[in-house]
N, C-alpha and C positions, 0 to 999 in steps of 0.2 A: 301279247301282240300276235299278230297272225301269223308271221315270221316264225316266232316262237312254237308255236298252236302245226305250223308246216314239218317244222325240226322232230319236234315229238311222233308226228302224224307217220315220219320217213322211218324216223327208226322202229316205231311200232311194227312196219311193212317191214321191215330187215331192208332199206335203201340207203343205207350208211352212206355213199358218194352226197347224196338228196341231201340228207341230214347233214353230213360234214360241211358241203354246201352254204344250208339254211345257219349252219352256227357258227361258218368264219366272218360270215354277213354281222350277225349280233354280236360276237367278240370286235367286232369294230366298231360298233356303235356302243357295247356297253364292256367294256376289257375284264372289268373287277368282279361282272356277276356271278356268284359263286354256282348258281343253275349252271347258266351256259360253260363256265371252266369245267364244269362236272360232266357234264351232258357229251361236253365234248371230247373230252377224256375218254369217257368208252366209245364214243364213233371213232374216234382214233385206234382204240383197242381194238376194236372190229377188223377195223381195216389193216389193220395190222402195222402201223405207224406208233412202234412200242416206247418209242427214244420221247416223242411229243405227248402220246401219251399218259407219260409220267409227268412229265411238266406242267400240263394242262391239271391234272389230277392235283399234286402237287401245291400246284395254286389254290384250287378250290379248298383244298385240305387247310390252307391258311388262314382261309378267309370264312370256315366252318364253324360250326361252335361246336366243342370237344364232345358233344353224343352225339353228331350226326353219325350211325353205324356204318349206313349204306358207303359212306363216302369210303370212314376208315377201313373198310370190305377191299375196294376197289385199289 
């Protein structure tokens, strides 16, 4: 989605606020997707919002299939 394609685009730029933005939007529309809990996880980490962070990670982490690295990294 564009949405999505906008998210990417912010953090690639280091606009974390943009991004945080672009993926509280798609954590509404889609809660479980394991992208967007991820994605958003480290914009959270950026911003330094450590406590949600984990959470959002957390989640992803559950919804991963056990060799995703990059996740179990974070």
């Amino acid at each position: 989605s564009k949405l999505w394609e906008k998210s990417l685009a912010a953090i690639q730029k280091e606009d974390f606020s943009k991004a945080d933005e672009h993926l509280s939007k798609l954590l509404k529309i889609s809660p479980y997707d394991t992208n967007y809990l991820y994605k958003a996880g480290i914009v959270k980490l950026r911003l330094g919002y450590f406590d949600k962070s984990l959470e959002l990670l957390e989640s992803a982490r559950r919804k991963a299939p056990d060799d995703d690295h990059m996740l179990m990294y974070y």
